[in-house]
C-alpha positions as CSV (number, residue, x, y, z in Angstrom):
1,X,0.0,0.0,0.0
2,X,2.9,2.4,0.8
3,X,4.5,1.8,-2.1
4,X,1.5,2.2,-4.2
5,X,0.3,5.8,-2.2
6,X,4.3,6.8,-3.2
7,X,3.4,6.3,-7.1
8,X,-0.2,7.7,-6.7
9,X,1.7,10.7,-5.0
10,X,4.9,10.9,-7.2
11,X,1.8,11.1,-10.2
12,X,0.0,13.8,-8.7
13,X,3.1,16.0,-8.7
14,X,4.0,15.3,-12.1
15,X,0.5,16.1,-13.2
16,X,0.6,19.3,-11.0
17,X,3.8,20.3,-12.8
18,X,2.2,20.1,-16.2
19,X,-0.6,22.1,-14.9
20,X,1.6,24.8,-14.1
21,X,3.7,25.0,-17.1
22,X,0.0,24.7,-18.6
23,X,-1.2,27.9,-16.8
24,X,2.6,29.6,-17.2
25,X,1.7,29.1,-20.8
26,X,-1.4,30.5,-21.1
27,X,-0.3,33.8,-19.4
28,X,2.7,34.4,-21.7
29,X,0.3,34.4,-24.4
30,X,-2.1,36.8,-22.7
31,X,0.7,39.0,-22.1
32,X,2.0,38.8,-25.7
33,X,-1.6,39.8,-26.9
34,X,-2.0,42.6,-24.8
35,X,1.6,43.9,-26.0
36,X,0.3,43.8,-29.9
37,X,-3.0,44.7,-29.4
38,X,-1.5,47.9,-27.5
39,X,1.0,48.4,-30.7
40,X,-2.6,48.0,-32.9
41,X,-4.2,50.7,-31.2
42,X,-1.5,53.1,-30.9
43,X,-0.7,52.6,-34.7
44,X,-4.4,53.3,-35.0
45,X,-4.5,55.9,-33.0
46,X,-1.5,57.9,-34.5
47,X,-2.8,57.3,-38.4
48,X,-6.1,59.3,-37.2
49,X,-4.4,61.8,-35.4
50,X,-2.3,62.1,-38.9
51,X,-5.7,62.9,-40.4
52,X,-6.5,65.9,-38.8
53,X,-6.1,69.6,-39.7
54,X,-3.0,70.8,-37.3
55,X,-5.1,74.6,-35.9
56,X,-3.0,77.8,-35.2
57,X,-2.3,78.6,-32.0
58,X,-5.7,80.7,-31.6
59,X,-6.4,84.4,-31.5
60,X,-7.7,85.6,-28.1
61,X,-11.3,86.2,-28.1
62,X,-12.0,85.4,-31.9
63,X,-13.0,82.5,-33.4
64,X,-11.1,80.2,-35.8
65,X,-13.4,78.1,-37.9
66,X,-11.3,76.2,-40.2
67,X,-12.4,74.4,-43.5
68,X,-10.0,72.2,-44.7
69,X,-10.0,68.3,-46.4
70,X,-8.7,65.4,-44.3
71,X,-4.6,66.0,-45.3
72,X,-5.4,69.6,-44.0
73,X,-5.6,71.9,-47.3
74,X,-7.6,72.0,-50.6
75,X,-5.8,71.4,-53.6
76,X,-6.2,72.5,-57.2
77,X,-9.4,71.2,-58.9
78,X,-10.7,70.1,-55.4
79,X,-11.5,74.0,-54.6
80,X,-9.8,76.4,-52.1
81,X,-11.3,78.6,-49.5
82,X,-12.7,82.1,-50.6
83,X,-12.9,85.2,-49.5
84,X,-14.6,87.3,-51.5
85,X,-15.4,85.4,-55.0
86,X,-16.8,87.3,-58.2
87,X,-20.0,85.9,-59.6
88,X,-21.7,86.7,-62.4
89,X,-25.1,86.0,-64.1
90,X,-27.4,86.5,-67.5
91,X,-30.6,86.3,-67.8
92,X,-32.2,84.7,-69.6
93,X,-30.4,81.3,-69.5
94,X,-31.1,80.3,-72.5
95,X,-32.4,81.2,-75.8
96,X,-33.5,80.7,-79.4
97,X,-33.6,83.3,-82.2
98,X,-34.3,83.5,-85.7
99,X,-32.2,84.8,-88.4
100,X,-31.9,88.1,-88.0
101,X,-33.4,88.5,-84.8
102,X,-32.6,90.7,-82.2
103,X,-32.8,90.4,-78.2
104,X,-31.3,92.4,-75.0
105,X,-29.9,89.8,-72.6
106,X,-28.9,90.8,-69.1
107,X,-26.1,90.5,-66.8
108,X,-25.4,90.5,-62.6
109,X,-22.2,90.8,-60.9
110,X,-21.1,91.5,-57.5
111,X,-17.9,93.1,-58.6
112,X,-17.3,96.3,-59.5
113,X,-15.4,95.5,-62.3
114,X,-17.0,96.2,-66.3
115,X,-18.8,93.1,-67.6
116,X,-17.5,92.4,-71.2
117,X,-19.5,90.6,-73.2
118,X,-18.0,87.8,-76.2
119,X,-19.6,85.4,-78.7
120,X,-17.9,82.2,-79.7
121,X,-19.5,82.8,-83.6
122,X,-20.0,86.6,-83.8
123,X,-21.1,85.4,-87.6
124,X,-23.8,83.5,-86.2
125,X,-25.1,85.5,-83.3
126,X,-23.5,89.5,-82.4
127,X,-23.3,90.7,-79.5
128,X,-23.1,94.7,-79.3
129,X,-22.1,96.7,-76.7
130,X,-19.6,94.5,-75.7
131,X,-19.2,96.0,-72.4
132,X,-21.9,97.3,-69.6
133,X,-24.9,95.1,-67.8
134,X,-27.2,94.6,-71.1
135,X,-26.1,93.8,-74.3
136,X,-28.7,93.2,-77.8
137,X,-27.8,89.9,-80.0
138,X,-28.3,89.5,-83.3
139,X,-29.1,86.6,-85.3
140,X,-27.4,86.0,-88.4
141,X,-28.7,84.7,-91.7
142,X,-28.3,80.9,-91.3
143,X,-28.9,78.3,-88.4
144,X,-26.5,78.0,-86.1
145,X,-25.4,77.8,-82.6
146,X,-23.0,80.3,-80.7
147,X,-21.6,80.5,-77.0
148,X,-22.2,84.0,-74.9
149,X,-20.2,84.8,-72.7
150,X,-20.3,87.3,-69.8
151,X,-16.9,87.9,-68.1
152,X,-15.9,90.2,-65.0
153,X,-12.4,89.5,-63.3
154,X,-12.0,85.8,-62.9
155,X,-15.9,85.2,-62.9
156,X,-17.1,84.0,-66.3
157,X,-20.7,82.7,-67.3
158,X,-22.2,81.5,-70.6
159,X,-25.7,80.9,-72.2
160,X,-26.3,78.8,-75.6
161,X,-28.1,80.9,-77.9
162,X,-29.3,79.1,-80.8
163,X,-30.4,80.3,-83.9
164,X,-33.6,78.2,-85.9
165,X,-35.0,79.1,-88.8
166,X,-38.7,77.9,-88.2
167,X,-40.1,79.8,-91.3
168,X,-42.2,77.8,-94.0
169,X,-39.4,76.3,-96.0
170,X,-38.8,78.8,-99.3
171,X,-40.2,77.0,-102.6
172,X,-38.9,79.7,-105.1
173,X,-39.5,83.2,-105.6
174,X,-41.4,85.4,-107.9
175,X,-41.4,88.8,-109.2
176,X,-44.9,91.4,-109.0
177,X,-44.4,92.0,-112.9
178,X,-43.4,90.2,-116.0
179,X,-42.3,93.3,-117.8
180,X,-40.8,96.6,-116.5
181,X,-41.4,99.9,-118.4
182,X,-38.9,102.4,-117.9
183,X,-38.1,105.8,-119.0
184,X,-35.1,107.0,-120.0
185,X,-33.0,108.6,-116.9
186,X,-36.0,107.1,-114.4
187,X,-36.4,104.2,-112.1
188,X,-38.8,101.3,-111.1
189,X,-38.3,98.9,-108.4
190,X,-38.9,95.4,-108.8
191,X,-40.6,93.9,-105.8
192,X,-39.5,90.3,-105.0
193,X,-42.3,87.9,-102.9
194,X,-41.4,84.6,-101.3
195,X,-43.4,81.0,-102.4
196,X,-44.9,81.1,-100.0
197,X,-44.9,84.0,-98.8
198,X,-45.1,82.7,-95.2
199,X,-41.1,81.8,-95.7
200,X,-37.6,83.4,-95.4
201,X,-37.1,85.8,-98.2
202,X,-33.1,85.4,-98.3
203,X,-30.6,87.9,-100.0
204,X,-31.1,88.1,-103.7
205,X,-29.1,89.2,-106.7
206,X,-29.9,91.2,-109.1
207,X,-28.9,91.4,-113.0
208,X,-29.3,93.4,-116.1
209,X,-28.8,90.9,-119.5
210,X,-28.0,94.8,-121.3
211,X,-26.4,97.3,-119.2
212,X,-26.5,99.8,-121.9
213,X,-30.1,99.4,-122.1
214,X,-30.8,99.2,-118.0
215,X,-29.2,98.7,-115.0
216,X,-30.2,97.6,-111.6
217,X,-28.6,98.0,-108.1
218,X,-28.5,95.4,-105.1
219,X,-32.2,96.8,-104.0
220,X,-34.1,96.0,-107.3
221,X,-34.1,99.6,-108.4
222,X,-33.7,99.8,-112.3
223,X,-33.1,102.9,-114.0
224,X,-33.3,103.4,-118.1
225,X,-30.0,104.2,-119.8
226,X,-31.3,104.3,-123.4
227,X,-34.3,102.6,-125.5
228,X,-34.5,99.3,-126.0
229,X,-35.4,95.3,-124.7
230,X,-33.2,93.5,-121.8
231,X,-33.9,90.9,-119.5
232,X,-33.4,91.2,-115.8
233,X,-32.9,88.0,-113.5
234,X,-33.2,87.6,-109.7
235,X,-31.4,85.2,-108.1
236,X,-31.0,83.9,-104.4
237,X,-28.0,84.1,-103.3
238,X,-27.5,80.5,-102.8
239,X,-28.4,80.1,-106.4
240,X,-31.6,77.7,-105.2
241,X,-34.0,80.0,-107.0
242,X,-34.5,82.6,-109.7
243,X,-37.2,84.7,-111.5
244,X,-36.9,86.5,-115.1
245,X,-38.7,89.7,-116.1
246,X,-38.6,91.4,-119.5
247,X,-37.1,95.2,-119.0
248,X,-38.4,98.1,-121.8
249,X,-36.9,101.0,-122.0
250,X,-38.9,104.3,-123.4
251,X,-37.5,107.4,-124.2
252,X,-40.5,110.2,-122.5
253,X,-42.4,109.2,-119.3
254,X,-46.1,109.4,-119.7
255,X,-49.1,109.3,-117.2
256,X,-49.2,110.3,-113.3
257,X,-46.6,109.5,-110.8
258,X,-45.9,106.1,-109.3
259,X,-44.5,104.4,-106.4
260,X,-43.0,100.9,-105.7
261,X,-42.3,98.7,-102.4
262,X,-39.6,95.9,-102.3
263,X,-40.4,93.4,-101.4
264,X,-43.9,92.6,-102.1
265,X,-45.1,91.1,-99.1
266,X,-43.5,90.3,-96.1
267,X,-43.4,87.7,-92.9
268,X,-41.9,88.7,-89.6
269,X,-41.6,86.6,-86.1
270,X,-42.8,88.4,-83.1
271,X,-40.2,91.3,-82.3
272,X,-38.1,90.5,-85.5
273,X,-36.9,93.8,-87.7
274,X,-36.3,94.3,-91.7
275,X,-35.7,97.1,-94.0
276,X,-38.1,97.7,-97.1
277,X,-37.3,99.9,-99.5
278,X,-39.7,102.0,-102.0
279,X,-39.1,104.0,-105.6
280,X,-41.3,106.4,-107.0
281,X,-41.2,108.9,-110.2
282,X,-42.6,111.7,-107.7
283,X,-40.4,114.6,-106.8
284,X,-42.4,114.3,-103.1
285,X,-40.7,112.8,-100.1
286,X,-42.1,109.4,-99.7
287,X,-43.9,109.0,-96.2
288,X,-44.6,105.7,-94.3
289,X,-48.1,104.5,-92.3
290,X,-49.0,100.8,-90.9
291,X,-52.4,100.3,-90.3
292,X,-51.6,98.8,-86.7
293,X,-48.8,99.8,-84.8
294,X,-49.3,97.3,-82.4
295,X,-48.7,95.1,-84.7
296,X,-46.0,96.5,-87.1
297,X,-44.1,99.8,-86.7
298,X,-42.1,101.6,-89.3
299,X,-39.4,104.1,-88.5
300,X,-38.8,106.2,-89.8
301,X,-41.7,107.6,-91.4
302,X,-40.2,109.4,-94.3
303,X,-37.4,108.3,-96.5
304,X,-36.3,105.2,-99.3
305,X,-35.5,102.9,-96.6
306,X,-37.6,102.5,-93.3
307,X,-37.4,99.4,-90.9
308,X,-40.2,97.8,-90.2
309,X,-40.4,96.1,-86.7
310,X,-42.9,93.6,-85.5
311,X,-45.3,93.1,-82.2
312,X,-45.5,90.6,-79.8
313,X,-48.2,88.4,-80.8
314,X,-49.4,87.1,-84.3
315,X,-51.0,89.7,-86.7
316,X,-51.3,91.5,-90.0
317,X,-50.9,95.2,-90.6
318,X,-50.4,96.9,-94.0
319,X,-47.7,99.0,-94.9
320,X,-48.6,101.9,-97.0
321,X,-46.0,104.5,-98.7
322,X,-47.0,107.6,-100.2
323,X,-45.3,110.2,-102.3
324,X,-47.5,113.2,-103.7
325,X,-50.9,111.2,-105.4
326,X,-49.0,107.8,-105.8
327,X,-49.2,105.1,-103.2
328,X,-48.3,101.4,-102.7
329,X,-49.1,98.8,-100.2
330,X,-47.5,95.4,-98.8
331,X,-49.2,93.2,-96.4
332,X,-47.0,92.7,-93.6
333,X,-47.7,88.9,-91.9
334,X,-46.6,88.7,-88.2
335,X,-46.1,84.9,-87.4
336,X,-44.3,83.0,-84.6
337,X,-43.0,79.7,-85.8
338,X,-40.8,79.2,-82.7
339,X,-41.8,75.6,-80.7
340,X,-44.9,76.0,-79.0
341,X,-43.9,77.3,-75.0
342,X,-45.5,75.1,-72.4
343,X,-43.7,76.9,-69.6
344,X,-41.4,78.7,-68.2
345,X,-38.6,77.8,-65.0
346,X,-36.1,79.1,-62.6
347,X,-32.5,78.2,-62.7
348,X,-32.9,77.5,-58.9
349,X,-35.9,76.7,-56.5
350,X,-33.8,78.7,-53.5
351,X,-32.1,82.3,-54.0
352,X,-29.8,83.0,-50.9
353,X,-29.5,86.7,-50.8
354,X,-27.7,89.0,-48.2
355,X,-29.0,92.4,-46.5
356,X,-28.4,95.4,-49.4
357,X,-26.5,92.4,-51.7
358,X,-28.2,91.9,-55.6
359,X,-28.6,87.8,-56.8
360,X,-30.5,87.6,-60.3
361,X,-33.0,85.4,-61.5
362,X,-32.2,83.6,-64.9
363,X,-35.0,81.9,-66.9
364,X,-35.4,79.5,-69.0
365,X,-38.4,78.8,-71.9
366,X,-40.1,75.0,-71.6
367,X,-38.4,73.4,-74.4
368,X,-35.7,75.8,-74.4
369,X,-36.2,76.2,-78.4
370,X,-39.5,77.9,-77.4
371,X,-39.9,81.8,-77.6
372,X,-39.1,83.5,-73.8
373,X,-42.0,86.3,-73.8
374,X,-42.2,89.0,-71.4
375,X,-42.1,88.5,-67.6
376,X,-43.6,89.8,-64.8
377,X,-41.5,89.4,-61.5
378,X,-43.2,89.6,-57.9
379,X,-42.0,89.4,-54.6
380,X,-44.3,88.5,-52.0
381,X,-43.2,90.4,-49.1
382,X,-41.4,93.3,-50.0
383,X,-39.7,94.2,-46.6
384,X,-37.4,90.9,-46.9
385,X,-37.0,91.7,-50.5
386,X,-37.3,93.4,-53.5
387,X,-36.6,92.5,-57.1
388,X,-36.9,94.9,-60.5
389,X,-37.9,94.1,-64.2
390,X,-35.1,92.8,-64.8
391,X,-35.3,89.9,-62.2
392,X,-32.5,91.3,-59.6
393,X,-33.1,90.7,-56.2
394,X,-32.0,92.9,-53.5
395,X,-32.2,91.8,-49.8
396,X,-33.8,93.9,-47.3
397,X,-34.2,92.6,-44.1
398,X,-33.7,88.6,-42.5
399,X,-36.6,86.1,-43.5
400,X,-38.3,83.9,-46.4
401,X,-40.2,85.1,-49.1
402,X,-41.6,83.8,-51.9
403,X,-41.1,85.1,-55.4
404,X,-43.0,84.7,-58.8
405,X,-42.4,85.0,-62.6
406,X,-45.4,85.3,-64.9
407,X,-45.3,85.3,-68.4
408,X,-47.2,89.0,-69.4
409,X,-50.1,87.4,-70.6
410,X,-50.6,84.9,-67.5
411,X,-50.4,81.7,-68.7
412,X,-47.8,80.7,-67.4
413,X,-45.4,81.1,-64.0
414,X,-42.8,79.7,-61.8
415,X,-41.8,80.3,-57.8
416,X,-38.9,79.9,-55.7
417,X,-38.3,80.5,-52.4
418,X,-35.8,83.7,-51.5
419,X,-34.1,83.8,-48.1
420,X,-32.5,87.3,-46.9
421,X,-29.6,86.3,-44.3
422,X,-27.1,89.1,-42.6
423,X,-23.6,88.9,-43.8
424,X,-21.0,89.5,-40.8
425,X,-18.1,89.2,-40.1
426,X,-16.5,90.8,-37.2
427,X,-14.7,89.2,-33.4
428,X,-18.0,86.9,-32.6
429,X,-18.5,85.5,-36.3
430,X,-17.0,84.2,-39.2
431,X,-17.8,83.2,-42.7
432,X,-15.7,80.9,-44.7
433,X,-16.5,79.3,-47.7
434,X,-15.2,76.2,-50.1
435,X,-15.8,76.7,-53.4
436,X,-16.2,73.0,-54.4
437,X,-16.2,72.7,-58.1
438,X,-13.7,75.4,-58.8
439,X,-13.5,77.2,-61.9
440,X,-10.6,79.4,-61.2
441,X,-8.2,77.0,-60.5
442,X,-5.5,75.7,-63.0
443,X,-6.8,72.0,-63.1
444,X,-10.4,72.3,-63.5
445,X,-12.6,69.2,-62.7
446,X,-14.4,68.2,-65.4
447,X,-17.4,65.7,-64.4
448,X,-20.5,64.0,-66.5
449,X,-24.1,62.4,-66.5
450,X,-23.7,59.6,-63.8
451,X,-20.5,60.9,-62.3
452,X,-20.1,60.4,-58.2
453,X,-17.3,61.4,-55.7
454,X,-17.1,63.0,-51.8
455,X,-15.5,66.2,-50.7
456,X,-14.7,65.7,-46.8
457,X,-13.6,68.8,-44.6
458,X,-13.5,69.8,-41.0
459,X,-14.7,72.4,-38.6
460,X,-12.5,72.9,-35.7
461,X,-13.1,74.9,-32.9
462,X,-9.9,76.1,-31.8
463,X,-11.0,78.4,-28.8
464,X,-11.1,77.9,-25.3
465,X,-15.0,78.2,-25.5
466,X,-18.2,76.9,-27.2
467,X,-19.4,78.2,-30.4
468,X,-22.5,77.1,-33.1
469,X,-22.5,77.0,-36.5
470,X,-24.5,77.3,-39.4
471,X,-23.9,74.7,-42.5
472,X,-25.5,75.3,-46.4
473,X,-24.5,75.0,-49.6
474,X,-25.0,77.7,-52.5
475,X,-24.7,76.4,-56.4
476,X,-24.0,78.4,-59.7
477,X,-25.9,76.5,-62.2
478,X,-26.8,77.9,-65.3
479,X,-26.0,75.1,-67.3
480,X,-28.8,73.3,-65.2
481,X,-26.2,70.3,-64.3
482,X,-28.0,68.2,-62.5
483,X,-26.0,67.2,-59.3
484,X,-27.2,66.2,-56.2
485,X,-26.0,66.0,-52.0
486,X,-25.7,63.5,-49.4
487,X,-24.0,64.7,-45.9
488,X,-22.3,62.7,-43.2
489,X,-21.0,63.9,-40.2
490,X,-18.5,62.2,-38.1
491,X,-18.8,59.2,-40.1
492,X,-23.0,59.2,-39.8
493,X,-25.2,60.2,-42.5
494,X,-27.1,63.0,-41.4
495,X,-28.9,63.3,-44.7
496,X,-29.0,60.1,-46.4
497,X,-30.9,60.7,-49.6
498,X,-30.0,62.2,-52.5
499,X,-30.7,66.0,-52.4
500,X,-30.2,69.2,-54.3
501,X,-28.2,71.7,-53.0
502,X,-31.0,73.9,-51.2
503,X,-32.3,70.8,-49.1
504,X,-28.4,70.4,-47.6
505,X,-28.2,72.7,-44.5
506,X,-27.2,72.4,-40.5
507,X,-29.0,75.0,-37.8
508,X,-27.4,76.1,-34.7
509,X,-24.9,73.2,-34.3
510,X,-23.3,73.1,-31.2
511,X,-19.2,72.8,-31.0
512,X,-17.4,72.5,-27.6
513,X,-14.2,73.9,-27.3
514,X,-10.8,72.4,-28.7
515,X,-13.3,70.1,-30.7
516,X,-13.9,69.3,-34.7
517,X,-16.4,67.4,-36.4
518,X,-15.6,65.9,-39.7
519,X,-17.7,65.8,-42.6
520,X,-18.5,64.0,-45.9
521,X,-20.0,65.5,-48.7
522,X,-20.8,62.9,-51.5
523,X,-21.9,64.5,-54.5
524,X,-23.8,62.5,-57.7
525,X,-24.7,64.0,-61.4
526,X,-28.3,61.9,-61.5
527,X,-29.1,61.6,-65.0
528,X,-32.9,62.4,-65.2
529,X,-33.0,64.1,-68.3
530,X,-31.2,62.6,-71.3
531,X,-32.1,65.6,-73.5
532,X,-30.9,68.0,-71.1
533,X,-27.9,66.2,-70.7
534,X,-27.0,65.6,-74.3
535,X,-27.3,69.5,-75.2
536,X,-24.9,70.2,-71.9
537,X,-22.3,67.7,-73.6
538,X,-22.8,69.1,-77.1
539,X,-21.2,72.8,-76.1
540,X,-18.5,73.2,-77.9
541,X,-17.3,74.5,-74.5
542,X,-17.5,73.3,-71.3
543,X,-20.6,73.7,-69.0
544,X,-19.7,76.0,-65.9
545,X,-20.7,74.4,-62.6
546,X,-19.8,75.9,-59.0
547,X,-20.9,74.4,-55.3
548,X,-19.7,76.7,-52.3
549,X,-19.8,75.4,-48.8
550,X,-21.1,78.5,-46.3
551,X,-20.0,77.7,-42.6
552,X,-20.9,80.8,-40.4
553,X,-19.9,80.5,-36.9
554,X,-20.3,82.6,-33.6
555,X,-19.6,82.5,-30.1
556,X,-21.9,81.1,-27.3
C-alpha cells in the first residue's frame, strides 16, 4: 500500500507540474496579446491623429473656424477657400432666335469690375455693346449655334443661344411684274415675294442681261439708260431659285406719278426687324403708315428705306407708302413659328440673398427652343425683399419670401423661395466658404451624367470656449447640371438621400471647445433628363458648374 500511495503521490506532482507550465503558458500568451494589441491601437490611433487639420495657436477672443480636407488643405481642382469670390449672371439662361433677330440679354455681378460681353460665332449670333450690364444679339442669316459669354475678373458665365430658322421652308421666288417699263433717266423697283410668302425671303441678286439698255442696283431699283429690250434675272443668293422679267426701255415718261415697295409682301416673327425699301417717279418725299402699330411699326416715317419692326403676338398690318398722289401697299404677316412654350422655370428653386447684396433670377423657356415672352416678377413680401424688371433681387431685411415670374399674358409662371440672411463678419462670427467645383483654379474638374465622388472637410473649434455653427450650400448652375447631396457627419449620414443643394443645411450646431467634427459631402450628377444632358455635352465649351460650402460660426 505504501509503495502504491508513493506512485499515486509521485503522479499527482508530475500532473501538477504540467498544470503549471500549462497555466505559465497561457499567461505568456495573454501578455503577448496585450503587447500587440496595445502596438494595434497606438498605430491606429497615431494614423487618425495624422488625419486631422494641425489649428493655429488661436487668437484671443475670436474664433477660428477652419475648412479644410482630411490631409489639412484643398488642392487645385478640389476647390480652395474664398474670400470674397466674383459671380456673375445672365438672364435669360437660355435662348433661341431666328435669323436676323434681335434680343437684349442681361447680366449681374457683384464686382465692380466692367462686364465684357463675347460670342464664340459673332457670324452666327453678335453681341453689341460688348461691355456694360445689357447687351442686344443679333441673329445672323443661317442656323447655327453660338456660346455667350459674360466675363468680370475671374468670374465668367455662358448661355447657348441658338439660332432656328422655323419659317415655311422657301419654294422659289417670284417677281410682281413680267415686264418693266422704264423711261429713260427714271427708275422702277422690282418687288421680289417669297413661295410662300409665309417663308424666309433670303438675299437676292440682281442682273441686267444689257447694261447699256438698263441697270439695276443690289435693291431692285432699275433705272433706263437708253431705249430698247433686256432681261433682268433675280437670283437667291445660294443660287436655289431665280425669277426672269422682261425690262423696256422708253424714251419720255407718260401718265401720273408712281411708287413701288420691295419686297412685295413680307413675314416677320414676333419682335423681329427688316428694311423695305420704295421707288417712286414723284419729286415728293415718300412718307410711311402701318395700319396697326401694335402690330407692325415703321421708323422712320419718311425716307427710301424705313425698318419695319414687328409686335409681340401674331397679326397683320399693311404698310402703305405715299409720295405726292402715288401710293403702294404690302401686307406685312406677323407669325411665330418658334416651338410652342409650355412653360417657363427658374434656374434655382432657393435664392440666398444678403441684406443690401443683388442675386438675379435667370430663366429658362419650356423646351428651351421655345420663344421667352415677357415677364412679370413679384416678390411676395417686400420688406425681406425686393426684385426689379429685370429679375434682380435685393435683400432687405432677414426672412423667407416667396417670389414669382409670370409670363405677361398669365399663362404661365414659376416660384422659388428667397431667403434674406445678414452677412457679418466681425470678433464673434466668421464666414468661410469652399468653393467646391472650382472654376478658377488651373486644373479644372471636369465631371459627366452619372458621375459620383465625396468632398470631406473639417470644422475645428480652436478656442477655449463653445461656439455654433451654421452649415448650407450655395450652387452656380446655369447650365442646369443636374447634381445632387448627401452629408455625413462624423462618419454618420445626417442626410442620407439624395438632395439638391437647397435641401443640404445644418441649424445652430453646437461645438465644444478644442473640438472638430468631420464631414463627408458625397456628390452625384443623376441623369434624369437625357435631352438636357446631351445638349450640356454638345457645347463646344465646357458647362460651368460651381458648389460653395457657407460655414458661419459665432460665439456662445
Amino acid at each position: 500500500m505504501n509503495e502504491e500511495a508513493k506512485n499515486k503521490k509521485s503522479r499527482n506532482r508530475k500532473e501538477e507540474k504540467k498544470s503549471n507550465k500549462k497555466w505559465l503558458l497561457i499567461l505568456l500568451l495573454l501578455l503577448l496579446l496585450c503587447f500587440f494589441g496595445y502596438i494595434i491601437f497606438r498605430i491606429s490611433f497615431s494614423v487618425g491623429e495624422s488625419k486631422k487639420p494641425v489649428a493655429p495657436d488661436p487668437t484671443p477672443q475670436k474664433i477660428l473656424i477652419k475648412i479644410t480636407d482630411s490631409n489639412g488643405e484643398w488642392k487645385p481642382g478640389n476647390g480652395s477657400i474664398m474670400e470674397e469670390v466674383a459671380k456673375i449672371k445672365i438672364n435669360p439662361g437660355a435662348l433661341s432666335l431666328e435669323p436676323r433677330e434681335s434680343y437684349t440679354l442681361f447680366a449681374l455681378t457683384n464686382s465692380k469690375e466692367t462686364i465684357k460681353w463675347s460670342s464664340s460665332n459673332e457670324s452666327c449670333v453678335a453681341i453689341s455693346p460688348k461691355e456694360g450690364a445689357k447687351a442686344t444679339v443679333t441673329a445672323g442669316k443661317k442656323e447655327c449655334t453660338a456660346i455667350i459669354t459674360a466675363q468680370v475678373g475671374d468670374a465668367i458665365t455662358k448661355i447657348v443661344v441658338k439660332v432656328v430658322n422655323k419659317h415655311d421652308k422657301l419654294e422659289g421666288i417670284r417677281l410682281d411684274k413680267e415686264n418693266y417699263t422704264v423711261y429713260v433717266g427714271k427708275t422702277e423697283l422690282a418687288s421680289v415675294m417669297a413661295i410662300p410668302i409665309t417663308a424666309k425671303l433670303p438675299d437676292l441678286i440682281y442682273k441686267i442681261e444689257d447694261t447699256s439698255i438698263a441697270t439695276v442696283d443690289e435693291n431692285g431699283v432699275i433705272k433706263g439708260v437708253s431705249e430698247g429690250k433686256t432681261k433682268l434675272t433675280v437670283t437667291t443668293a445660294d443660287g436655289s431659285y431665280s425669277a426672269t422679267a422682261t425690262v423696256t426701255v422708253k424714251g419720255k415718261p407718260t401718265g401720273s406719278d408712281k411708287i413701288e415697295i420691295n419686297p412685295g409682301s413680307l413675314s416677320l416673327e414676333p419682335k423681329e426687324s427688316d428694311t423695305i425699301f420704295a421707288t417712286t417717279t414723284s419729286t415728293k418725299p415718300i412718307k410711311w403708315t402701318s395700319s396697326d402699330e401694335s402690330c407692325v411699326t415703321i421708323s422712320p416715317k419718311e425716307g427710301a428705306k424705313p425698318t419695319v419692326t414687328a409686335g409681340n403676338k401674331e397679326c397683320t398690318a399693311i404698310i402703305t407708302a405715299q409720295a405726292g398722289d402715288a401710293t403702294s401697299e404690302i401686307t406685312v404677316t406677323v407669325v411665330d413659328k418658334h416651338d410652342k412654350l409650355e412653360g417657363i422655370q427658374l434656374s434655382q428653386s432657393n435664392y440666398t440673398v444678403y441684406i443690401g447684396k443683388t442675386e438675379l433670377v435667370s430663366v429658362v423657356p419650356i423646351p428651351t427652343t421655345a420663344k421667352l415672352p415677357d415677364l412679370i416678377y413679384k416678390i411676395e413680401d417686400t420688406s425681406i425683399a425686393t426684385v426689379d424688371e429685370n429679375g434682380v433681387i435685393r435683400g432687405v431685411s432677414e426672412g423667407k419670401t416667396k417670389l414669382t415670374v409670370t409670363t405677361a399674358d398669365g399663362s404661365y409662371s414659376a416660384t422659388a423661395t428667397v431667403t434674406v440672411k445678414k452677412e457679418t463678419i466681425n470678433d464673434d462670427e466668421e464666414i468661410n466658404k469652399i468653393n467646391v467645383f472650382s472654376v478658377t483654379t488651373s486644373s479644372r474638374e471636369y465631371i459627366a451624367p452619372y458621375d459620383k465622388g465625396a468632398y470631406e472637410f473639417s470644422i475645428e473649434n480652436t478656442i477655449n470656449k463653445k461656439i455654433t455653427y451654421k452649415l448650407s450650400l450655395d450652387e452656380e448652375n446655369d447650365d442646369r447640371v443636374n447634381i445632387k447631396y448627401k452629408l455625413k457627419k462624423n462618419g454618420n449620414y445626417i442626410i442620407d438621400e439624395w438632395s439638391y443643394y437647397d435641401k443640404i443645411r445644418l441649424e445652430d450646431v453646437a461645438l465644444e471647445a478644442k473640438k472638430s467634427d468631420e464631414f463627408e459631402l458625397e456628390w452625384s450628377w443623376v441623369s434624369e433628363n437625357d435631352e438636357l444632358d446631351t445638349q450640356i455635352g454638345l457645347k463646344k465649351e465646357r458647362a460651368v458648374y460651381t458648389m460653395t460650402i457657407n460655414v458661419i460660426a459665432a460665439q456662445e
